[in-house]
C-alpha positions as CSV (number, residue, x, y, z in Angstrom):
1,X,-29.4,26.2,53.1
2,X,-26.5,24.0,52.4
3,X,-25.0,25.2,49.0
4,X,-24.6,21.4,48.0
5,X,-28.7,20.8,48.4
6,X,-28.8,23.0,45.2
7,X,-27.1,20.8,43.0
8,X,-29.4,19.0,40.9
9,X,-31.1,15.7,42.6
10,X,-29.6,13.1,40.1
11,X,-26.3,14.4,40.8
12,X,-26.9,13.9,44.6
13,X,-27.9,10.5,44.0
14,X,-25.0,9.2,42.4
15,X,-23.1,5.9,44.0
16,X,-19.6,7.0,42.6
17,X,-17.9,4.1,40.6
18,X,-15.6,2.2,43.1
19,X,-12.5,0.6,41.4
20,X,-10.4,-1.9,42.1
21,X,-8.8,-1.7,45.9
22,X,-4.8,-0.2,45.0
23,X,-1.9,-2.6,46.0
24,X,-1.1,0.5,47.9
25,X,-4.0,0.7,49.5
26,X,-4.5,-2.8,50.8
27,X,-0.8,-2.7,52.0
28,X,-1.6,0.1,54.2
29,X,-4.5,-1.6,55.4
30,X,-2.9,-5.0,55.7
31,X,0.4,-4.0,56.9
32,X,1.7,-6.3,53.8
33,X,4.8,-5.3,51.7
34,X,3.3,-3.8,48.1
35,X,5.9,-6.7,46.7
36,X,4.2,-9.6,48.1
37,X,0.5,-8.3,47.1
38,X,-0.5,-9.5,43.6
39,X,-3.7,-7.5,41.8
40,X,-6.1,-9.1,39.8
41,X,-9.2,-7.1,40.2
42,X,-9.0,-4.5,37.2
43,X,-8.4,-6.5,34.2
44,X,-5.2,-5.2,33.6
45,X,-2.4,-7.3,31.2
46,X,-0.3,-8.8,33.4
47,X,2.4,-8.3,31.1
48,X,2.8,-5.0,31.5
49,X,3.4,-2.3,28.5
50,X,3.8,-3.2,25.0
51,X,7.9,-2.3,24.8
52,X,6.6,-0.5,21.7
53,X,5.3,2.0,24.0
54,X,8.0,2.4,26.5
55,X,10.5,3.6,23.4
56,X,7.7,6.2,22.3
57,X,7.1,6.9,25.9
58,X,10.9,7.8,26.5
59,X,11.1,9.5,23.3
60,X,8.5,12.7,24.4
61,X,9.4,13.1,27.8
62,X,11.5,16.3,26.7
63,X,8.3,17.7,25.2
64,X,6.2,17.9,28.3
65,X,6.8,21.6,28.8
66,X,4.7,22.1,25.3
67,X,0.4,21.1,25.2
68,X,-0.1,17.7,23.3
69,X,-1.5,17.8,20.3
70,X,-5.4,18.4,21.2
71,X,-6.8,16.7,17.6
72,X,-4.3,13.7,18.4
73,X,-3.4,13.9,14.3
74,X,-0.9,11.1,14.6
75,X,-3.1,8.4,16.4
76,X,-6.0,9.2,14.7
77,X,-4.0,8.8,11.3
78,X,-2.9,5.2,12.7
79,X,-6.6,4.3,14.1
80,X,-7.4,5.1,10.7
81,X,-5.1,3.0,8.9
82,X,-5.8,0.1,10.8
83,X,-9.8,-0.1,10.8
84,X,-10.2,1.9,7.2
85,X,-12.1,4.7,8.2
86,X,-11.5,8.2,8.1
87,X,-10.2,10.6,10.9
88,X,-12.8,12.6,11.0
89,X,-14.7,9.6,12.4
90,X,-12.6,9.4,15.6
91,X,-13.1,10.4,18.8
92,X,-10.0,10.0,21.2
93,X,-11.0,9.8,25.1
94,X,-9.0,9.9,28.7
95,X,-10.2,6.5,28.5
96,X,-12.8,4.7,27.1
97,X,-14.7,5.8,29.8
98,X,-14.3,9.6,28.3
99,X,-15.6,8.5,25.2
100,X,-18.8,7.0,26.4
101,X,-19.8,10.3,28.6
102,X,-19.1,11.8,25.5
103,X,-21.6,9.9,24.1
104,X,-24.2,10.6,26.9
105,X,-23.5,14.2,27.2
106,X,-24.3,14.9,23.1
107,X,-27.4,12.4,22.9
108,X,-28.9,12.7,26.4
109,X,-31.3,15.4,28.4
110,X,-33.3,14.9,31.3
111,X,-36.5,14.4,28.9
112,X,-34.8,11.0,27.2
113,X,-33.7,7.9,28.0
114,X,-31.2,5.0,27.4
115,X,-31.3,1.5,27.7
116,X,-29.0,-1.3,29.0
117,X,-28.5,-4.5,30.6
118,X,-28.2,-5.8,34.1
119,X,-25.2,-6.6,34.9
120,X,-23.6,-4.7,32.9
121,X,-20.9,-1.9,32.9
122,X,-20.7,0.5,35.7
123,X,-20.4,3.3,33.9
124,X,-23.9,3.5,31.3
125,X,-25.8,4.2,34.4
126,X,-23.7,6.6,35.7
127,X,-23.4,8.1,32.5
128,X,-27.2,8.6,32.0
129,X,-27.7,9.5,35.8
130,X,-25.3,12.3,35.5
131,X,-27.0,13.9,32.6
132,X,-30.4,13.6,34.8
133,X,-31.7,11.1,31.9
134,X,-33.9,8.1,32.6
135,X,-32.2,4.9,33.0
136,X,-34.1,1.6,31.9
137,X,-32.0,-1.3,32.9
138,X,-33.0,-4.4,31.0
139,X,-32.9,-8.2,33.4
140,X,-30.1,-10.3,32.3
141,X,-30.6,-13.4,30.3
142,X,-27.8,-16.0,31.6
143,X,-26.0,-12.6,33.3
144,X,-25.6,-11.6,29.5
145,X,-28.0,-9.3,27.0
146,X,-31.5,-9.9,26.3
147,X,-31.2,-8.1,23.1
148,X,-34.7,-9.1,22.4
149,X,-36.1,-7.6,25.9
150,X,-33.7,-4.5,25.2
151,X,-35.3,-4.0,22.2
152,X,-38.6,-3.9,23.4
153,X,-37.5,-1.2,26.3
154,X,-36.8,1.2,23.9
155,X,-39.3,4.2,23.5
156,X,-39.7,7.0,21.5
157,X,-37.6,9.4,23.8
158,X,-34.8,6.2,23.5
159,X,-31.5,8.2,22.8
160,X,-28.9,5.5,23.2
161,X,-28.5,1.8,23.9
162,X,-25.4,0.4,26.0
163,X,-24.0,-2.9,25.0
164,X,-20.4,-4.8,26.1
165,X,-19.4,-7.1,24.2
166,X,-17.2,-9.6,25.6
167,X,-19.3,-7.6,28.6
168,X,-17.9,-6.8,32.0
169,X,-18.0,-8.2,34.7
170,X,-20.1,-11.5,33.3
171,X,-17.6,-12.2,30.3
172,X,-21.0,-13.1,28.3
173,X,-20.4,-12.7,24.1
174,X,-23.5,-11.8,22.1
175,X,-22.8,-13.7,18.6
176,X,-22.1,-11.7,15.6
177,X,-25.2,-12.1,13.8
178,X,-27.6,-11.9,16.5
179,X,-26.2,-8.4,17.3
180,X,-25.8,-7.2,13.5
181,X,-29.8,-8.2,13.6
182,X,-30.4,-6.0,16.9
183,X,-28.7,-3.0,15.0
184,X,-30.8,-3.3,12.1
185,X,-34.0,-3.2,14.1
186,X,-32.7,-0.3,15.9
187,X,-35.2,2.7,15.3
188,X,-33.0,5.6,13.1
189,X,-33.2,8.1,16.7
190,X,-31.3,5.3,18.8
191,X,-27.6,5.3,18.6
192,X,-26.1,2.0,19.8
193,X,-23.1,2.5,22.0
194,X,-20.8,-0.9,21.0
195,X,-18.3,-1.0,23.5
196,X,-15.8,-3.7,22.3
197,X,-12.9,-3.1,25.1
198,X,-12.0,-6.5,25.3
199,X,-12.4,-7.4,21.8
200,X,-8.6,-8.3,21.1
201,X,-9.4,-11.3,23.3
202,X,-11.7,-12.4,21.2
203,X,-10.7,-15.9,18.8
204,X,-10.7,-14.7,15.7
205,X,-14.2,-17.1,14.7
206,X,-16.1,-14.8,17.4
207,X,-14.8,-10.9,15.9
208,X,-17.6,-9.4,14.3
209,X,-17.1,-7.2,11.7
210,X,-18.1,-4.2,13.6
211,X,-16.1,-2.0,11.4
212,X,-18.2,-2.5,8.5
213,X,-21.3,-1.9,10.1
214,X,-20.0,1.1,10.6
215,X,-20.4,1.9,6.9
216,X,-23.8,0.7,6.8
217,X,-25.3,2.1,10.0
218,X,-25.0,5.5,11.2
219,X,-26.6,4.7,14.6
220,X,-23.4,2.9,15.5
221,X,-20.7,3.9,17.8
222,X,-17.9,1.5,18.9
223,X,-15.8,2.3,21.9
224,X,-12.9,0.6,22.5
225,X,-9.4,1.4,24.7
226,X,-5.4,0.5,25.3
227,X,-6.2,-0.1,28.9
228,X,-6.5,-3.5,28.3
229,X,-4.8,-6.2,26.1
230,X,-2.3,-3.0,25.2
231,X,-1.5,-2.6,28.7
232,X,-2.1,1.3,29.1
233,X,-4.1,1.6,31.8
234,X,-2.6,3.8,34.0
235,X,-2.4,6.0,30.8
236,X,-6.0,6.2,30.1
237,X,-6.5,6.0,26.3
238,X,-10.0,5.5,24.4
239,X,-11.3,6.1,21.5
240,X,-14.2,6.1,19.8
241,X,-15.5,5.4,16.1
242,X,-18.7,6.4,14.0
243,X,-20.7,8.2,11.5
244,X,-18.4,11.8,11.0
245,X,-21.6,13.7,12.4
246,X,-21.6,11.9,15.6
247,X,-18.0,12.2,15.9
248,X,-18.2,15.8,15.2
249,X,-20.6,16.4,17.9
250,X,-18.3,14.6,20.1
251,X,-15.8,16.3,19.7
252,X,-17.7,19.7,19.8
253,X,-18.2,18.8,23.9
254,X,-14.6,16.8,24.7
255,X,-12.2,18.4,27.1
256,X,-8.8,20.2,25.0
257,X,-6.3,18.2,25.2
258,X,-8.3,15.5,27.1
259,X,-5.2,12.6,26.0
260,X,-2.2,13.4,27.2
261,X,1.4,13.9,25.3
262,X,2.3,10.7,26.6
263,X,-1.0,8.6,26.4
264,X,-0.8,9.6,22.5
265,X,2.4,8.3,21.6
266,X,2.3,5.2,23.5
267,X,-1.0,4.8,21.8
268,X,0.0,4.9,18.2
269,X,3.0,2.8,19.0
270,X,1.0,-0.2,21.4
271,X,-1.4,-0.2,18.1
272,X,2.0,-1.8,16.0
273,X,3.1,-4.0,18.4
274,X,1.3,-6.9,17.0
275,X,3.6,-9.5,19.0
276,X,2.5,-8.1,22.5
277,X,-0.9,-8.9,21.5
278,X,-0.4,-12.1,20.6
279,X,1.5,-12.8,23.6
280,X,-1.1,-11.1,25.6
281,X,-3.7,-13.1,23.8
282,X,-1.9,-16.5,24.3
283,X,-1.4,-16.0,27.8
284,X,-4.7,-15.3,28.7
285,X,-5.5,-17.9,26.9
286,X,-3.8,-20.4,28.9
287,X,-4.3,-18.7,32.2
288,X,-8.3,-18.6,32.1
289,X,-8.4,-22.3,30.9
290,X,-5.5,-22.8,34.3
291,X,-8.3,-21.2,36.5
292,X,-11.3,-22.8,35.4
293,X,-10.0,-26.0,35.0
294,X,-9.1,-25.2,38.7
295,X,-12.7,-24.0,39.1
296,X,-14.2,-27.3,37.5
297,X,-12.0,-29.4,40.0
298,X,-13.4,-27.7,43.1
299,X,-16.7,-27.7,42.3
300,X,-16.7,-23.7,41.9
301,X,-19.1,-22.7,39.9
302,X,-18.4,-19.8,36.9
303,X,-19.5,-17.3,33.8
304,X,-17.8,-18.6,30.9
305,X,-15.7,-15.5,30.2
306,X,-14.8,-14.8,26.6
307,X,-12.7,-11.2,28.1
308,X,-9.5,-11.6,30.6
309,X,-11.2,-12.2,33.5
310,X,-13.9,-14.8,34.7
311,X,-16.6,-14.2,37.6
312,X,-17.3,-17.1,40.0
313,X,-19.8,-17.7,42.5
314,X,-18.8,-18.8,46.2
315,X,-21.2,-19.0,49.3
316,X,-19.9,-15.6,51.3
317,X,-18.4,-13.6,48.9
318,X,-17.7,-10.4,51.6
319,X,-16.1,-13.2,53.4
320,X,-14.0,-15.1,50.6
321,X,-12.8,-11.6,49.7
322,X,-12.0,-10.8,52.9
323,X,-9.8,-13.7,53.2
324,X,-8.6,-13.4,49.9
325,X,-7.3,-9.8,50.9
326,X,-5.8,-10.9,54.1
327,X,-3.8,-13.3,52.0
328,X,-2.4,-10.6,49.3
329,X,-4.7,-11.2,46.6
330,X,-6.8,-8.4,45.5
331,X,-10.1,-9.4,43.6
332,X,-13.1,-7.6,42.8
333,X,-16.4,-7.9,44.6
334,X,-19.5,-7.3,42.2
335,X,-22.3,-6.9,44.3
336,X,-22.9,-3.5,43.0
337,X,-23.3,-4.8,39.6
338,X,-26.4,-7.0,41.3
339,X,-24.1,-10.5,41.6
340,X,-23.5,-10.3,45.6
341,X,-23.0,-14.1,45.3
342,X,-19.9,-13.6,42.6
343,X,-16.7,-12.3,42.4
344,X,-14.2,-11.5,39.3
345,X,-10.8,-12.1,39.3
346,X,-8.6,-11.1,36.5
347,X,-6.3,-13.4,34.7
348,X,-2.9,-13.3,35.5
349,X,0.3,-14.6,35.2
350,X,0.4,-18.5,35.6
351,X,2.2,-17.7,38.9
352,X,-0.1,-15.9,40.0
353,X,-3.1,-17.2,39.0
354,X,-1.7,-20.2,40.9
355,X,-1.4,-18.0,44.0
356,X,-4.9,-17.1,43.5
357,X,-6.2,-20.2,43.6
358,X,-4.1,-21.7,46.7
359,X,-5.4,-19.0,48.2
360,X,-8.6,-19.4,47.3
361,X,-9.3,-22.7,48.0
362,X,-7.7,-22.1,51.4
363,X,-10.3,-19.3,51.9
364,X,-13.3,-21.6,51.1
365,X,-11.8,-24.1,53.4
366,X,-11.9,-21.8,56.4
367,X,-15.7,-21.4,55.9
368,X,-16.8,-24.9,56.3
């Protein structure tokens, strides 16, 4: 017998995430120089990293020799400071990601089940699949949540309930009230799982006040992360906030030192740099309403995306991204996610959002 035919069933049957093709990568491929290649495919901030972080970056790199701190004290005491909650209700994560295995890993065995949307994040079914939980994915209402539908999926052996908002990859916003309402018809033994990575691109009119639900609902987690608007991705920095029990239990099953040395200072610093957010916010901003204008004019139709990126709809997608590739411009096909008509690009900077759509149009040219 092969030793890998003993390893649990659901763990066989796992479709590993696939991320966003490298630069690297498709210049091998391509035989392109990495300088003439531009990525939007991961939702990254085009501006780079908060210069906040690059002077606490700099700053530890003669401590690497010595473990980071494995409670994270100094981050957790800014998180805390900025949402007003206590410490003890953090969980810090190699990544949002991190945080919501976490989440799976202390709520989930193979007799319960969780619930999410179509069309939504990779990673909740991967999550659940990996614990050898049941997965009950929920159809899509206008590619966003059907908060009503999920409701009624949930059963008694319900442990948790995903839900993205701004979601990814559809950009669909569930308004505040209607999910404050969902929470409160929760059943006690479901935790909801909020995960609000793209809520700094959020208008202020759309925020909910997540953070005091927290207060009033113990079945609430919220997961957010620096990837994005904070521009740490390649640092991979999460966190996690909710009732101190479920934190506790959290934190009972993370990884020591599962942030780095690094990832932890340039996280407490990003968190003060309120000028790179705005900046970040402004451009994309300017750059989604550059693309879909765009979009409009050539007849392409589009999600209305309220996160930094915006999925569109072409007639051969394998073939527009194919094209697209061949031209240096890295998108992300979504055909796992169920949308094999769509693809999401990320928004960029104006240049090369412009690029994007030259190319682009070119692309869809060719295949008339």
């Amino acid at each position: 017998m092969n030793i890998c035919d003993l390893s649990p069933s659901y763990i066989r049957a796992i479709a590993p995430y696939q991320p966003g093709k490298p630069i690297s990568e498709l210049a091998r491929e391509m035989g392109l120089a990495e300088a003439d290649i531009i990525k939007l495919a991961s939702n990254e901030n085009p501006l780079g990293v908060s210069p906040f972080a690059q002077r606490a970056i700099k700053s530890v790199l003669d401590g690497l020799a010595r473990y980071p701190d494995g409670n994270g004290f100094e981050l957790k005491q800014a998180l805390a400071r900025r949402y007003g909650v206590a410490p003890e209700q953090i969980v810090l994560g190699n990544g949002s990601n991190d945080v919501l295995e976490l989440a799976a890993r202390v709520f989930l065995t193979p007799q319960a089940s969780a619930v999410y949307s179509r069309h939504a994040f990779a990673v909740y079914p991967l999550a659940v699949q990996a614990i050898g939980a049941t997965g009950i994915e929920v159809p899509a209402r206008n590619f966003g949540h059907d908060l009503e539908a999920m409701l009624r999926a949930v059963r008694p052996d319900t442990r948790l309930v995903f839900i993205a908002n701004p979601n990814n990859p559809t950009g669909t916003l569930v308004a505040p009230a209607e999910l404050e309402t969902f929470i409160a018809a929760l059943p006690e033994h479901v935790l909801l799982v909020l995960d609000e990575a793209y809520n700094e691109y959020l208008a202020p009119e759309l925020v909910a006040d997540s953070m005091g639900w927290l207060k009033r609902f113990p079945n609430l987690l919220i997961t957010r992360t620096f990837s994005k608007v904070y521009g740490l991705a390649g640092l991979r920095v999460g966190y996690a906030l909710g009732a101190p029990g479920v934190a506790d239990l959290m934190n009972r099953v993370r990884q020591p030192f599962n942030v780095n040395s690094i990832s932890l200072a340039a996280a407490a610093a990003a968190l003060d740099d309120a000028d790179f957010v705005r900046r970040s916010f402004e451009l994309n901003r300017t750059g989604m309403a550059q693309i879909t204008t765009e979009f409009r004019r050539l007849g392409i139709e589009y999600i209305p995306s309220f996160g930094n990126f915006v999925s569109f709809k072409v007639k051969d997608a394998r073939g527009v991204y194919q094209k697209l590739l061949q031209a240096g411009v890295i998108v992300r096909p979504i055909a796992s996610y169920g949308m094999p008509d769509h693809l999401r690009v990320s928004i960029g900077l104006e240049s090369e959002n412009a690029r994007f759509l030259d190319s682009l149009k070119r692309a869809i040219e060719s295949e008339v």
